[in-house]
VEXMAR-317278 format. One line per 4 residues: for each residue x, z, y of N, C-alpha, C, O. Coordinates in Angstrom, 2 decimals, padded with zeros to 5 digits, always signed. Each point is the difference from the previous one (the first is absolute). Last residue first. Example, Ala and Ser with C-alpha at 12.3 -4.5 7.8 and 13.67 -1.06 7.14 Angstrom:
+012.85/+007.08/-002.25/+000.82/+000.06/+001.19/-000.77/+000.73/+001.09/+000.51/+000.17/+001.11; -000.22/-000.24/-006.83/-000.89/+000.00/+001.19/+000.90/+000.00/+001.20/+001.04/+000.66/-000.02
This chain:
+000.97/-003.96/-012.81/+000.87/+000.40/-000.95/+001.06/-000.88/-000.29/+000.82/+000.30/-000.86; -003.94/+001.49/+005.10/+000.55/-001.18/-000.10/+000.93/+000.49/-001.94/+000.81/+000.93/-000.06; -005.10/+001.91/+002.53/+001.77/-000.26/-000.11/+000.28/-000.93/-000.28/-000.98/-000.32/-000.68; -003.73/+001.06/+002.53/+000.81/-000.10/-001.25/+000.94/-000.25/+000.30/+000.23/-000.94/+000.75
-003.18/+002.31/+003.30/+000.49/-000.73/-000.98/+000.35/+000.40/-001.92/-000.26/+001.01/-000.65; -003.64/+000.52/+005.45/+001.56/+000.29/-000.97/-000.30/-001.15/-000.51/-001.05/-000.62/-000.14; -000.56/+000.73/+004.97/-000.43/+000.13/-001.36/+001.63/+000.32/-000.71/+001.17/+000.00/+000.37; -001.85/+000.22/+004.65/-001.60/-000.63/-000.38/+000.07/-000.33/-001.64/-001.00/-000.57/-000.43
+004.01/+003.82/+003.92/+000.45/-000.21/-001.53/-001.92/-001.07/-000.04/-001.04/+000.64/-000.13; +003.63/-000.03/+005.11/-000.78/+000.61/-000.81/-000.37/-000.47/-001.01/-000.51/-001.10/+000.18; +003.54/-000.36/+003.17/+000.45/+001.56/+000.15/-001.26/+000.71/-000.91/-000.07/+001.23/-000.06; -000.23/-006.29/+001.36/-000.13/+001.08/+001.11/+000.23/+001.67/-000.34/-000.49/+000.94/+000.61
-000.21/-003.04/-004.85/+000.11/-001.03/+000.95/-000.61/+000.76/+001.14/-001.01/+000.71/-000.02; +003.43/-000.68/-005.68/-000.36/+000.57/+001.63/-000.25/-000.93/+000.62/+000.46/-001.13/-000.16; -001.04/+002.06/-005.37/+000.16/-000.96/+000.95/-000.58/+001.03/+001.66/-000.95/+000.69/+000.36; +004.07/+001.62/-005.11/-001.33/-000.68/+001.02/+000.23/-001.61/+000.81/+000.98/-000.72/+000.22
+001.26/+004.43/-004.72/+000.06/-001.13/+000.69/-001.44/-000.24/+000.96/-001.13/-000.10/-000.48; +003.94/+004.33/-002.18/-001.28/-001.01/+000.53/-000.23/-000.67/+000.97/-000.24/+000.37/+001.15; +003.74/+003.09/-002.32/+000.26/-001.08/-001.02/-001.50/-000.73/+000.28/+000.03/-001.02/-000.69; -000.51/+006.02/+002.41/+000.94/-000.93/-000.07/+000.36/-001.41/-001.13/-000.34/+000.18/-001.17
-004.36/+001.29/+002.22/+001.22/+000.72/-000.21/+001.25/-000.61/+000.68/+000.04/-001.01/+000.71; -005.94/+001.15/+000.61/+001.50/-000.37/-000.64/+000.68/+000.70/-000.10/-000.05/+001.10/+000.55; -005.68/-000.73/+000.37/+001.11/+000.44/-000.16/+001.29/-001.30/-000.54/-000.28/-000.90/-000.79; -003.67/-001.30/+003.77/-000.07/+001.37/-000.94/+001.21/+000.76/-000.40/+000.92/-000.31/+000.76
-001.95/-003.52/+002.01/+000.54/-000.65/-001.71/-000.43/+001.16/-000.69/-000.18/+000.03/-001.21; -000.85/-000.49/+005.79/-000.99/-000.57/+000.16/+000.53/-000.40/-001.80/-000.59/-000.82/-000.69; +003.24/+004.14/+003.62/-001.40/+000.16/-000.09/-001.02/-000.88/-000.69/-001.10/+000.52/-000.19; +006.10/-000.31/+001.14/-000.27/+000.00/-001.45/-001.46/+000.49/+000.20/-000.47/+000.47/-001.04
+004.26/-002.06/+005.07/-000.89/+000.97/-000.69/-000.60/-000.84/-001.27/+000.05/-001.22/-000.17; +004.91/+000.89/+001.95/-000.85/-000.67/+000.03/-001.28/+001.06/-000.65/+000.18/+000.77/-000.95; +005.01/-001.32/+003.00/-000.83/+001.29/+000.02/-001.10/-001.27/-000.67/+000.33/-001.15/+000.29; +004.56/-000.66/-000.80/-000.89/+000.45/+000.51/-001.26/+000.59/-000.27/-000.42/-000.15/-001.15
+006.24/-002.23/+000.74/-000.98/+001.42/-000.91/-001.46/-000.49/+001.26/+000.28/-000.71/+000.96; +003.53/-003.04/-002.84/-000.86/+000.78/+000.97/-000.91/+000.90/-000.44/-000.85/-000.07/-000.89; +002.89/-003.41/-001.88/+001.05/+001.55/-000.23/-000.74/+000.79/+001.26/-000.03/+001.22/-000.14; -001.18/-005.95/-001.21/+001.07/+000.02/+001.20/+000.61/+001.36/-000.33/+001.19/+000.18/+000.24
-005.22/-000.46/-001.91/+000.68/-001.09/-000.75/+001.51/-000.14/+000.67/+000.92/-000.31/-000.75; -003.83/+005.01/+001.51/-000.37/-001.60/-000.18/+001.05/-000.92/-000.81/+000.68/+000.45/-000.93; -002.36/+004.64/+001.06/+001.46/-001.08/+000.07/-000.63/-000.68/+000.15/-001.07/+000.10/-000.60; -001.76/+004.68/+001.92/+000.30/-000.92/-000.98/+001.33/-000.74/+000.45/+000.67/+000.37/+000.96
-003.95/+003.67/-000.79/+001.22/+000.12/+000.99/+000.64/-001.37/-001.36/+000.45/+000.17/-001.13; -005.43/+002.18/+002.26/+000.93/-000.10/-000.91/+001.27/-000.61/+000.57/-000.06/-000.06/+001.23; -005.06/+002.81/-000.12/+001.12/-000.89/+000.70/+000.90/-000.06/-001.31/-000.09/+000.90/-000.84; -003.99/+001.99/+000.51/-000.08/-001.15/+000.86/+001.06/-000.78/+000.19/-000.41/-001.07/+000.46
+001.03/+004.80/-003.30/-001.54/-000.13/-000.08/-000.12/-001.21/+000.88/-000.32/-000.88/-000.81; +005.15/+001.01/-000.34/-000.73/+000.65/+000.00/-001.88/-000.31/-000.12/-000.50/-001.00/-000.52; +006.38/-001.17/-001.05/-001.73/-000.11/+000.68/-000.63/+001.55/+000.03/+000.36/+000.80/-000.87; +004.66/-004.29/-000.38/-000.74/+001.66/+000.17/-001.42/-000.31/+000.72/-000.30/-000.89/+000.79
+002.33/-003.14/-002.38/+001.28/+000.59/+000.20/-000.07/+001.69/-000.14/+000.82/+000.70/-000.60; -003.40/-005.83/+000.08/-000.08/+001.30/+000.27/+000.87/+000.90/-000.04/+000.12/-000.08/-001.22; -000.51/-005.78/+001.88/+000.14/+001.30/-000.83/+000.01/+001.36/+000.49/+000.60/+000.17/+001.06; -002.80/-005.23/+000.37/+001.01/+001.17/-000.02/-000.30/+000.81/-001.21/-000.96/+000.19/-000.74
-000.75/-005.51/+003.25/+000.37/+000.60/-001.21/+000.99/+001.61/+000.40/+000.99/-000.09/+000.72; -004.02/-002.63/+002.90/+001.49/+000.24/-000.35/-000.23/+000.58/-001.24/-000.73/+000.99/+000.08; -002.91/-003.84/+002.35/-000.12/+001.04/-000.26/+001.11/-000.33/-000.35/+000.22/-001.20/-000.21; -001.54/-000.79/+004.16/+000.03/-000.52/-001.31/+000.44/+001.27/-000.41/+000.51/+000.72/+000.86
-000.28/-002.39/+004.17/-001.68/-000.42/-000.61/+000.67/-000.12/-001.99/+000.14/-001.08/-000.57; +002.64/+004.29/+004.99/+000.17/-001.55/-001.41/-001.82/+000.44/-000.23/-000.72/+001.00/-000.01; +002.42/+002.22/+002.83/-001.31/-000.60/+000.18/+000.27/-001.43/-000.45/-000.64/-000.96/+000.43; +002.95/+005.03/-002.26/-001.21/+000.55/+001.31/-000.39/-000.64/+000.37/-001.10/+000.39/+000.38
+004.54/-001.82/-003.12/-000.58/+000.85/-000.78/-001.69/+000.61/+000.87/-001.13/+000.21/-000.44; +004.34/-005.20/+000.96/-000.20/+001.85/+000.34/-001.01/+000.25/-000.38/-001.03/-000.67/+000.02; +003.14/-003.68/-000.64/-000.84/+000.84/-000.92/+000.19/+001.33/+000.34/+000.35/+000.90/-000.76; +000.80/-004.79/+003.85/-000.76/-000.03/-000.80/-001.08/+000.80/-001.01/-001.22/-000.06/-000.18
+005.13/+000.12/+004.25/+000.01/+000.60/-001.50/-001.07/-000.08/+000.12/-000.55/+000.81/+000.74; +001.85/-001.47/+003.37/+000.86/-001.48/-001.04/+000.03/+000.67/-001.58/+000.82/-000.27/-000.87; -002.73/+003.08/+004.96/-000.83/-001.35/+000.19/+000.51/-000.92/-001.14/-000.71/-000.91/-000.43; +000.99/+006.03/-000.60/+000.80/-000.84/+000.65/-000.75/-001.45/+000.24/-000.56/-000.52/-000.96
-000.26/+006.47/+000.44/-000.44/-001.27/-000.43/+001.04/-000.63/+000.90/+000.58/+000.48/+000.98; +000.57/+003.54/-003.60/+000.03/-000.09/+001.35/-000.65/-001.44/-000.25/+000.36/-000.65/-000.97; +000.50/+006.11/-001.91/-000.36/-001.75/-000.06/-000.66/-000.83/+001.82/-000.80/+000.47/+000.82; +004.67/+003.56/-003.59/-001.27/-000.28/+000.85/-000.43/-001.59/-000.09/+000.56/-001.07/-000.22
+001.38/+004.18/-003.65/+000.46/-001.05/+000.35/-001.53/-000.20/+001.49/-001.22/-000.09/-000.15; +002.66/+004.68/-002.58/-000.83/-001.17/-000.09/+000.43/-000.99/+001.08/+000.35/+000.50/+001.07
């Protein structure tokens, strides 16, 4: 997994960007899922507040935690 480091000149960090990141799911367990972002960046994000995922399910992250599912883009 890709560590994640905040930067003062990146905007949309994942840990404290003010805006939820579109991802994909990659492997998941009971709490945590292990997603892509848009960039190809892997990260840990918990799945407490969407309920169960799979792989291939799309979320919205923000601060490293899933605040809703999406629809796949067709």
């Amino acid at each position: 997994m890709t560590a994640q480091a905040c930067r003062v000149d990146d905007p949309h960090c994942i840990t404290c960007g003010d805006e939820g990141v579109p991802m994909r799911v990659t492997a998941a367990d009971a709490v945590t899922a292990v997603c892509r972002d848009a960039a190809g960046d892997t990260h840990e994000v918990a799945i407490d507040l969407v309920g169960p995922v799979g792989a291939g399910d799309h979320l919205l992250v923000h601060a490293g935690v899933a605040i809703a599912t999406l629809e796949a883009a067709s």
